[in-house]
N, CA and C of each residue as an Amber inpcrd file, in Angstrom:
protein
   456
 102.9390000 106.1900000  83.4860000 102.8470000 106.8870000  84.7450000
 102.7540000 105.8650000  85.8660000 103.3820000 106.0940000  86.9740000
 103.5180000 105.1560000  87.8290000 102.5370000 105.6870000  89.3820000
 101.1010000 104.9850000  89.5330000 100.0070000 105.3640000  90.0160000
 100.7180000 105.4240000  91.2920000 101.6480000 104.5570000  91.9250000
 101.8130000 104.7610000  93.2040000 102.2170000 105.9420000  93.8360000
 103.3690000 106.8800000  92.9530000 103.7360000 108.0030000  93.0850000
 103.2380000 109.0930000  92.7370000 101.9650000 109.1310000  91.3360000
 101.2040000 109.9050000  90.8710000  99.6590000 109.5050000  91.1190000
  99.4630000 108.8010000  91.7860000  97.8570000 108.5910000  92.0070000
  96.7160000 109.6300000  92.2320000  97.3960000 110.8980000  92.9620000
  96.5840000 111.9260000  93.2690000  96.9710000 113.2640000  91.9000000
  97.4190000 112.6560000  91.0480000  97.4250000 113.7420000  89.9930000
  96.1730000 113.9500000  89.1140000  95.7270000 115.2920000  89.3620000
  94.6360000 115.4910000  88.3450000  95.1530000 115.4870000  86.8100000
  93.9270000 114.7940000  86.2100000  93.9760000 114.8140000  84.9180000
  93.0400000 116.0740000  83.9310000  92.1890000 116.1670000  85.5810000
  91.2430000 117.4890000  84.6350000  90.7070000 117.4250000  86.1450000
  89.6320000 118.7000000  86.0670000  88.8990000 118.6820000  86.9480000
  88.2570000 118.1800000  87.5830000  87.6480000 116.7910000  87.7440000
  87.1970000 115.8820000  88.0600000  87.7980000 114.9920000  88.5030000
  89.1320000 114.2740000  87.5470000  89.3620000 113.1940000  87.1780000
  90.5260000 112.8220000  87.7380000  91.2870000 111.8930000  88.7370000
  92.2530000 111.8300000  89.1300000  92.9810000 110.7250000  88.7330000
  94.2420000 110.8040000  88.2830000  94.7670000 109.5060000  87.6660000
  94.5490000 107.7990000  88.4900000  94.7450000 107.9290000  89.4020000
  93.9800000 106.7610000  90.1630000  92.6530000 106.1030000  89.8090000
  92.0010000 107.1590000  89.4380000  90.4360000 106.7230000  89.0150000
  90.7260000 105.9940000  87.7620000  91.9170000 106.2180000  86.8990000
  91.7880000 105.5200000  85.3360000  92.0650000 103.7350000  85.8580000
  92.6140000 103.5960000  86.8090000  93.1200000 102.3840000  86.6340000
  92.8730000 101.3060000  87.2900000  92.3330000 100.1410000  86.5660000
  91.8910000  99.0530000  87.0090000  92.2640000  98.3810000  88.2710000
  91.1300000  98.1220000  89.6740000  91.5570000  97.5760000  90.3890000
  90.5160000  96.4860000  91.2030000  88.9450000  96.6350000  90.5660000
  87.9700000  95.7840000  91.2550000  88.4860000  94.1220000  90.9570000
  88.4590000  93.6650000  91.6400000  88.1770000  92.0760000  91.3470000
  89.3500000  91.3620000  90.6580000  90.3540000  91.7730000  91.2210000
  91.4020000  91.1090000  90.7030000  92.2600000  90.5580000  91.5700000
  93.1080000  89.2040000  91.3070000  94.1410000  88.7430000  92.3870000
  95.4250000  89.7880000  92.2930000  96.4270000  90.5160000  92.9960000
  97.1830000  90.9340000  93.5460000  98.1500000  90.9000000  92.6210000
  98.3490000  89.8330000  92.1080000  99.4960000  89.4020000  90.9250000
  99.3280000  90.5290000  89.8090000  97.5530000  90.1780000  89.6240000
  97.1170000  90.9250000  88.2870000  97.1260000  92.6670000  88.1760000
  97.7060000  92.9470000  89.4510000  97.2510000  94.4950000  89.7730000
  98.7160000  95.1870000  89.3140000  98.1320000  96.5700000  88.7400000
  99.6170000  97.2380000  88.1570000  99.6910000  98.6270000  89.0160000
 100.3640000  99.1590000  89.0740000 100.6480000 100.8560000  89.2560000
 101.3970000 101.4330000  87.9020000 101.6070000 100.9980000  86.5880000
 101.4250000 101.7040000  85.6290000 100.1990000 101.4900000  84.9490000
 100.2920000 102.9690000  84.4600000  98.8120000 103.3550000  83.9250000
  99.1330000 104.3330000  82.9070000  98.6740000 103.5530000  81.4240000
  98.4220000 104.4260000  80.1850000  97.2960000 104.8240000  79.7880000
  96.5320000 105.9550000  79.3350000  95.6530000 106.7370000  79.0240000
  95.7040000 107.7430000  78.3310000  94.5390000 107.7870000  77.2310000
  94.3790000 108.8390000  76.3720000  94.1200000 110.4000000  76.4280000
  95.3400000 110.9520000  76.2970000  94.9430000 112.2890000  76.4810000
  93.4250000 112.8740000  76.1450000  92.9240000 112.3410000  75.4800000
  91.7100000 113.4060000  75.0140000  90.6310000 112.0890000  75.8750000
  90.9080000 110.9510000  76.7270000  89.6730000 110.7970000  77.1650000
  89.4770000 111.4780000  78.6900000  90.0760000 111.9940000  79.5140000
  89.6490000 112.4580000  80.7450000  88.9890000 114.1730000  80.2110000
  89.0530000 114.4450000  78.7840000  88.6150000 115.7900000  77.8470000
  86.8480000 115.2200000  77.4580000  87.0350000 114.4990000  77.0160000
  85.7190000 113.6380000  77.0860000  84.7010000 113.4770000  77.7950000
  85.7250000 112.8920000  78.7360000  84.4410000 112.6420000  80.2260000
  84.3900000 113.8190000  80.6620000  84.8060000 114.8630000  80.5230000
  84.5700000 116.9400000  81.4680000  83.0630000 116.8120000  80.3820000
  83.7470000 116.7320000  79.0350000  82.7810000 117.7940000  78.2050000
  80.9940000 116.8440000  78.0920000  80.6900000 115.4510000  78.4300000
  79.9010000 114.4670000  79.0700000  79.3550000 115.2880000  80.3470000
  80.2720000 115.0550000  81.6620000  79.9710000 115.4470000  82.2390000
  78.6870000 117.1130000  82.0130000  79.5120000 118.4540000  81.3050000
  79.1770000 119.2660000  81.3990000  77.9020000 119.2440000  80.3870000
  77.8810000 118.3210000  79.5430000  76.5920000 118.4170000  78.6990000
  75.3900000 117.6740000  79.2480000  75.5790000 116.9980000  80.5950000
  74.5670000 116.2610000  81.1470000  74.1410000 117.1110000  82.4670000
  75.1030000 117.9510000  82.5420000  75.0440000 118.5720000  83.7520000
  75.6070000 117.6610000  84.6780000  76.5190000 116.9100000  85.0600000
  76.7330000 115.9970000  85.9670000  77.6370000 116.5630000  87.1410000
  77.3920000 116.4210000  88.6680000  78.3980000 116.6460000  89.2000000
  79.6230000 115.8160000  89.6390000  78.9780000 114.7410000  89.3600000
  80.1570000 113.5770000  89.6510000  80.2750000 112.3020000  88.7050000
  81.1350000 111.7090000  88.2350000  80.8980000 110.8180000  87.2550000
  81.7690000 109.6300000  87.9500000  81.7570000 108.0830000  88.0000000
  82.5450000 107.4640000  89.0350000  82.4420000 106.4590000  87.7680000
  84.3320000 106.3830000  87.5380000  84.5370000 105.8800000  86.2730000
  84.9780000 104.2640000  87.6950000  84.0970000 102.8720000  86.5860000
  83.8970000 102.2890000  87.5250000  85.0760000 100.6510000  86.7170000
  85.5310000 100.7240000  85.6140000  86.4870000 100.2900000  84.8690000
  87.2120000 101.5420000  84.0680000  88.3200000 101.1050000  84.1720000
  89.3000000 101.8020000  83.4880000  90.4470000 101.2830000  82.4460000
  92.0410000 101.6720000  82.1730000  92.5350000 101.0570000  82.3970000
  92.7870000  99.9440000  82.4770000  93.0940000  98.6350000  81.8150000
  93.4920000  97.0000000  81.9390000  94.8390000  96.8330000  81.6500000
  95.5490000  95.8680000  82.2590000  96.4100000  95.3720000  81.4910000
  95.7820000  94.4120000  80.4340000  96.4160000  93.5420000  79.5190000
  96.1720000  92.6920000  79.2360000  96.0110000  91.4380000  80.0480000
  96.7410000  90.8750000  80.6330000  96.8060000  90.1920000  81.8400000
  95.2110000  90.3110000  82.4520000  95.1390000  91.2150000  82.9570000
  93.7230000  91.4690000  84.1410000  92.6090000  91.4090000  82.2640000
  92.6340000  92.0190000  81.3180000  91.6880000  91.7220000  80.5810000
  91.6210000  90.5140000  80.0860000  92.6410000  89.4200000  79.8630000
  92.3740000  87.9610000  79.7950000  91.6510000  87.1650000  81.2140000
  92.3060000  87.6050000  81.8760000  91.5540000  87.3980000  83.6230000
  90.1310000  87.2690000  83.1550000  89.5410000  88.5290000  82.7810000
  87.8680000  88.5930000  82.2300000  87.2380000  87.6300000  81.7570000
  88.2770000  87.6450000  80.5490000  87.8870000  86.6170000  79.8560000
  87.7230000  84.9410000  80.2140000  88.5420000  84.4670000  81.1340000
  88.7260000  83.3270000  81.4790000  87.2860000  83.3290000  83.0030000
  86.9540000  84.4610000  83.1740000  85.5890000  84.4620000  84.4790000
  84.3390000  84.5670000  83.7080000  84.6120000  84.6430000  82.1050000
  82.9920000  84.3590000  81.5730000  82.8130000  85.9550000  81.5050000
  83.6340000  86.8890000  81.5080000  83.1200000  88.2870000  80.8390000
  83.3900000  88.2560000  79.6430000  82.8210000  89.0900000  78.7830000
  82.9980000  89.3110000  77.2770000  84.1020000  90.4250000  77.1560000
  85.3600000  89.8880000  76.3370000  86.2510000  90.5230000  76.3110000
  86.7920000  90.1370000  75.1010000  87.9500000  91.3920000  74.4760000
  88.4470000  91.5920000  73.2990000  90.3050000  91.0110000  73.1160000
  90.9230000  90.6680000  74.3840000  92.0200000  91.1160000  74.1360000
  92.9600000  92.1640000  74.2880000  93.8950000  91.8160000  73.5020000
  94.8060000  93.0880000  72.9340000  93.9120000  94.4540000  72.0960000
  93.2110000  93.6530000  71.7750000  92.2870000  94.8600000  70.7630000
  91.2750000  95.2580000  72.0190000  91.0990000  95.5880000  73.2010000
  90.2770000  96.0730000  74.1230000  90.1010000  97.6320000  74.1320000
  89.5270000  98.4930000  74.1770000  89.8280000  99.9630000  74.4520000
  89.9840000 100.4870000  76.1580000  89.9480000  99.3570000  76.6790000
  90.2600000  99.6660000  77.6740000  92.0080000  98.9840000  78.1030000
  92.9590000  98.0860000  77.2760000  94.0900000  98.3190000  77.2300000
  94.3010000  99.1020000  76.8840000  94.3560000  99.6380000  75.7540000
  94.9710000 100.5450000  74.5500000  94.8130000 102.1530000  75.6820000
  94.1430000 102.0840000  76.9750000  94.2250000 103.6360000  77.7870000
  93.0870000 104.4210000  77.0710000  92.1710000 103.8200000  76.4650000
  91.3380000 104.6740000  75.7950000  90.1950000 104.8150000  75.9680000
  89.3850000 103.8820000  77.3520000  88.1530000 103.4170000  77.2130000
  87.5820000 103.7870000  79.2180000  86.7420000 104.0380000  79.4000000
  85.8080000 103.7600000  80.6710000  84.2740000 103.1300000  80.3970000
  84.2820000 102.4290000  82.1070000  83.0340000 101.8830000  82.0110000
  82.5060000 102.8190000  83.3900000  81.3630000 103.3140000  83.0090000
  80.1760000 104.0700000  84.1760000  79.2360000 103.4620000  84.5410000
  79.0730000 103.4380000  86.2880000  77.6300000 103.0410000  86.5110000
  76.5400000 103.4460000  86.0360000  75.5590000 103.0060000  86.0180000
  74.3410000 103.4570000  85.4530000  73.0980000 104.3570000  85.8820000
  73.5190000 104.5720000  87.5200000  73.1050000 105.4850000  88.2580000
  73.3320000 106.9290000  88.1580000  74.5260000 107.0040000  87.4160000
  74.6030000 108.5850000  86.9690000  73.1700000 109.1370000  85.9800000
  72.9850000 108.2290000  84.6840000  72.9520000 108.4240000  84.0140000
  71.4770000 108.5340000  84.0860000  70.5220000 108.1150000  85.0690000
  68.7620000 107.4200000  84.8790000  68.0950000 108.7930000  84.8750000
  68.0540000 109.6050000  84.9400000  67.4780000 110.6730000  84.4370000
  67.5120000 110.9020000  82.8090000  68.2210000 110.1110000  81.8590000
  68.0030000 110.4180000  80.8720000  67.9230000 109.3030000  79.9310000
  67.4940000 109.3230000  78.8090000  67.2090000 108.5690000  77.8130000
  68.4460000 108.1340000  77.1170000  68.4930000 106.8230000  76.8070000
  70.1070000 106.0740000  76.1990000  70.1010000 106.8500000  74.9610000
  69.0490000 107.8990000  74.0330000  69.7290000 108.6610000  72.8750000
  70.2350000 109.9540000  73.7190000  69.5530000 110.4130000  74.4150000
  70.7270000 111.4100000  74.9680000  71.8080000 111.4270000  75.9130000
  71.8930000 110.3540000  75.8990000  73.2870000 110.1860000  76.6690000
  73.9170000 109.6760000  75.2560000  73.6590000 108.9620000  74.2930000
  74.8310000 108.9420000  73.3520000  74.7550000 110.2400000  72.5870000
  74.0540000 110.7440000  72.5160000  74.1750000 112.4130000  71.5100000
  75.1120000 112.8240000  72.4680000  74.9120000 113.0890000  73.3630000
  76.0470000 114.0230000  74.6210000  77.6990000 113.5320000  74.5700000
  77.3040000 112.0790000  74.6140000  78.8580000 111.2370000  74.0810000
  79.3230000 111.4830000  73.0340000  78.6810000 111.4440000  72.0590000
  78.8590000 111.6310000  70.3760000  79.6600000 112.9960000  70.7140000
  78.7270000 113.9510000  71.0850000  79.3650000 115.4490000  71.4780000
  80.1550000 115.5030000  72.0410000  81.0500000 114.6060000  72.6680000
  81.8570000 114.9250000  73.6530000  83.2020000 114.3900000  73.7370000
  83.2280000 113.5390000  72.1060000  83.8770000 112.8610000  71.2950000
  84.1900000 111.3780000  71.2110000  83.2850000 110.6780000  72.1760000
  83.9990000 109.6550000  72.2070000  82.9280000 109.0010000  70.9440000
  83.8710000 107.8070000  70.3830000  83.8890000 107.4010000  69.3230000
  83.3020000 105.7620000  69.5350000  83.1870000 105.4600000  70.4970000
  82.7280000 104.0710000  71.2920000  81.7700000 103.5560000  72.5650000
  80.7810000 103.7270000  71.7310000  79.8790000 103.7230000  73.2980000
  78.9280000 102.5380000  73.5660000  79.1670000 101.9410000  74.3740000
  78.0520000 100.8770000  74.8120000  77.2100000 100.8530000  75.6530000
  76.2180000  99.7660000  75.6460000  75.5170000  99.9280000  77.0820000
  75.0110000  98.8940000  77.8200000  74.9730000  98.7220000  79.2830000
  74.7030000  97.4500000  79.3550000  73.9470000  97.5130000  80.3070000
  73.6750000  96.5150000  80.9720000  72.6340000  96.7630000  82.2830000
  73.0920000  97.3220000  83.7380000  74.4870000  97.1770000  83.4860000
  75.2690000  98.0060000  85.2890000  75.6590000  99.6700000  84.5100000
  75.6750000  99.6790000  83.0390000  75.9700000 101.1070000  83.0130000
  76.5610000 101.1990000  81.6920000  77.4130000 102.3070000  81.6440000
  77.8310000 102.5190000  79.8430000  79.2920000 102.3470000  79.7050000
  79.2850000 102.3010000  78.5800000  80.9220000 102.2710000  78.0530000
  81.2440000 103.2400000  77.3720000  82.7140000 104.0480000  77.3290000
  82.5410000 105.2470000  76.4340000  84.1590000 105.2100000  76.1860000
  84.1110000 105.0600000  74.8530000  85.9710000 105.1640000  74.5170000
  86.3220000 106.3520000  73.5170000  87.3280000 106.3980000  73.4540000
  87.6730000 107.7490000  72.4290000  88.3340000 106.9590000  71.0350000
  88.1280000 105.4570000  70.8250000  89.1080000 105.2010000  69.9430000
  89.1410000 105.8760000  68.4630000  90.3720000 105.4540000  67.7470000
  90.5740000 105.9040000  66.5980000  90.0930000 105.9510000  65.6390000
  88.9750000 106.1900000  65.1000000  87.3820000 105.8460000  64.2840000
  87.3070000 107.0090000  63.2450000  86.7020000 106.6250000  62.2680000
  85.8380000 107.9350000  61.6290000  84.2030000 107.8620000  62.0200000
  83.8230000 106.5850000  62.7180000  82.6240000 106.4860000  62.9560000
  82.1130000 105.6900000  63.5760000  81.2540000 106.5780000  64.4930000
  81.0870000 105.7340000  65.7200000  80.5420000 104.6760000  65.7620000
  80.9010000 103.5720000  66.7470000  80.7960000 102.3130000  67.2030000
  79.6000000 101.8020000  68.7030000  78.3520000 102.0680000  67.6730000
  77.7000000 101.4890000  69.1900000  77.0640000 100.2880000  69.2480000
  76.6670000 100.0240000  70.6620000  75.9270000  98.5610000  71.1000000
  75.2300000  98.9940000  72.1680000  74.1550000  97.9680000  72.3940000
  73.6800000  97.5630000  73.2160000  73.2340000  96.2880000  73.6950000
  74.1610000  95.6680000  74.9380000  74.0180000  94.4260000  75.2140000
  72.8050000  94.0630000  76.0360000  72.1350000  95.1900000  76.5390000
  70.6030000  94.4960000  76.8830000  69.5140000  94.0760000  75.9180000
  69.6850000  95.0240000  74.6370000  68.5170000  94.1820000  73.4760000
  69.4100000  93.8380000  72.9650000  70.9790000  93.7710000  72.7060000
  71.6150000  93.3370000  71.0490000  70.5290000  93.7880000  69.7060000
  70.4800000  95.3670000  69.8990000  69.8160000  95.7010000  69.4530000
  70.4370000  97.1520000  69.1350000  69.8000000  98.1080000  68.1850000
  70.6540000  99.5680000  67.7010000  69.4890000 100.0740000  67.9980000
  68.7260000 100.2610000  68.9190000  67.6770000 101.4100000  69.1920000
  67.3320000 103.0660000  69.5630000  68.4540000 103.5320000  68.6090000
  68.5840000 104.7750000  68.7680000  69.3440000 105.0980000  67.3580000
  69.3580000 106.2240000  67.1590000  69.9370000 107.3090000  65.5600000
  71.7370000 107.5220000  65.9110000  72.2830000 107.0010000  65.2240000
  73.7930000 107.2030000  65.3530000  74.1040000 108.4840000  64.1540000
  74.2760000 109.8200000  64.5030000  74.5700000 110.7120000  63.0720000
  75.8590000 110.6890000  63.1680000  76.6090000 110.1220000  62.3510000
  78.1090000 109.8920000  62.1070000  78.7560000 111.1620000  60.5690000
């Protein structure tokens, strides 16, 4: 999909294709207007949203090329590559201000519920992907620690 011409297309109620795609902090070179994404993750973030009660969710990474996700990597972020879920169109990162009313197990039960299959967490906020799993994949990079019940 080509964001320049479709940028204001909803993907769901919330969610506008513009919002999937990477654009903080990057040189100009690195910036795209195509944008691939997983059908069932803007399904994800509604059914999140509606199990937290949320009225607004501000997806704050999206979307990478590879290119802009090696970029990361070379500024000292922790990054995957080609194997990223946020190339592959499958992955968001959320501030963490949505979320402080609730406890990091119920925000991953709500995720779990809401299908995504990849969830992290860090100190600016969470990660939540839909990838291709039989079972979910979590972290937490503030303890590097599993402090919560994953029922897979």
């Amino acid at each position: 999909m080509n964001i320049s011409v479709n940028g204001e297309m909803k993907f769901s109620k919330h969610f506008k294709a513009k919002e999937f795609i990477e654009t903080q902090g990057y040189d100009a070179k690195l910036l795209t207007n195509e944008l691939t994404i997983a059908y069932e993750l803007p399904i994800a973030l509604e059914k999140l949203m509606e199990l937290l009660k949320l009225t607004v969710l501000t997806i704050s990474s999206g979307y990478r090329t590879l290119a802009q996700e090696n970029d990361l990597g070379r500024r000292g972020y922790l990054t995957v590559g080609e194997n990223s879920q946020h190339v592959k169109g499958t992955a968001v990162d959320c501030p963490l201000r949505h979320f402080s009313k609730y406890t990091v197990q119920q925000v991953v039960d709500a995720a779990i519920q809401s299908g995504f299959k990849g969830i992290g967490v860090y100190n600016w906020g969470y990660h939540f992907d839909v990838r291709v799993a039989q079972k979910v994949a979590f972290w937490d990079e503030r303890t590097k620690k599993t402090p919560i019940t994953i029922k897979n």
